[in-house]
C-alpha positions as CSV (number, residue, x, y, z in Angstrom):
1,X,9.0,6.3,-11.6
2,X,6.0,5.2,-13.0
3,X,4.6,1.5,-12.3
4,X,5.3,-0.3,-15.2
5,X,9.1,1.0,-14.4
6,X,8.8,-0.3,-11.2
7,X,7.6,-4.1,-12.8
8,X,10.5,-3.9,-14.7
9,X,13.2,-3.5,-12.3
10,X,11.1,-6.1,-10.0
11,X,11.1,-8.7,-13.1
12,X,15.2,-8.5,-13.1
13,X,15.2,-9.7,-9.5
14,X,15.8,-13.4,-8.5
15,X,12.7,-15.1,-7.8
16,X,12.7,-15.8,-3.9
17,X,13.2,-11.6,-3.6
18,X,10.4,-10.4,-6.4
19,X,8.4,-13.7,-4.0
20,X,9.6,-11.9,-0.5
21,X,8.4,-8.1,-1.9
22,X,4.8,-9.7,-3.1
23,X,5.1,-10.6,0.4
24,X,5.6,-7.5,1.9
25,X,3.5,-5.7,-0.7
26,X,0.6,-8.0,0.5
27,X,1.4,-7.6,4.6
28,X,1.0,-3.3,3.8
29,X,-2.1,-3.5,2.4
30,X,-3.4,-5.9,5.5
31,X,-5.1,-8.2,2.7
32,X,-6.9,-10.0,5.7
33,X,-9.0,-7.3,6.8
34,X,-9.8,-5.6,3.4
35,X,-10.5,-9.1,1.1
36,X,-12.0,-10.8,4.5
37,X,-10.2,-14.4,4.1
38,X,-10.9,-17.1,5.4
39,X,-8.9,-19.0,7.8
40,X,-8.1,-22.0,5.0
41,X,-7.3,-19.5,2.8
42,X,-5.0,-17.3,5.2
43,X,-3.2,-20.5,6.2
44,X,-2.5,-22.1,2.8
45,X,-1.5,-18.6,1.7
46,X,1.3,-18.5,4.9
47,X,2.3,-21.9,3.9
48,X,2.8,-21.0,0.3
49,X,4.7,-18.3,0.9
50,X,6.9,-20.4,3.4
51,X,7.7,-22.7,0.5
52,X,8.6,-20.2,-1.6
53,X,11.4,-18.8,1.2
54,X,12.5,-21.8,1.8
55,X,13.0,-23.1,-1.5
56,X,10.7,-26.2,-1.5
57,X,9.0,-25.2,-4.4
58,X,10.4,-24.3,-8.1
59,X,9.2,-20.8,-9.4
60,X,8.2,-20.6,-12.7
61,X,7.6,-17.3,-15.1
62,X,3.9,-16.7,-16.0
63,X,5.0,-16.6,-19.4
64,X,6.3,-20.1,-19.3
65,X,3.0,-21.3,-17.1
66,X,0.6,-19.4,-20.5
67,X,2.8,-20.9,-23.6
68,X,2.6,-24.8,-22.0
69,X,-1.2,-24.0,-21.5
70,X,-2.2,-22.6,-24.7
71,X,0.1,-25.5,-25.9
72,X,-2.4,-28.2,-24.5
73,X,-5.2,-26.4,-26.6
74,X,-3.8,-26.7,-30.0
């Protein structure tokens, strides 16, 4: 399976599970140690993610988030 095959089959997922394996994906490759965060950083990233699982915040597809902001610039 190549990785644009996997992207795919991610993309069909419900948001809060495609959110919860960027998660995971992010926890394997120990993003603290290798990208050197800061603590801010670390901490608003924990809380973001936190919103996400518990529904606080509305997800919305990139796509969407690039056609209302090339929008603003016509």
């Amino acid at each position: 399976m190549t990785i644009e095959q996997i992207l795919q089959e991610v993309a069909l997922l419900p948001a809060p599970t495609r959110a919860y394996i960027a998660e995971k994906i992010l926890e394997m490759i120990d993003a603290e140690e290798q990208i050197n965060l800061s603590p801010e950083w670390i901490s608003l990233i924990k809380k973001r993610v936190s919103d996400i699982d518990a529904g606080v915040v509305q997800m919305v597809k990139a796509d969407e988030v690039m056609k209302q902001i090339w929008s603003e610039f016509k």
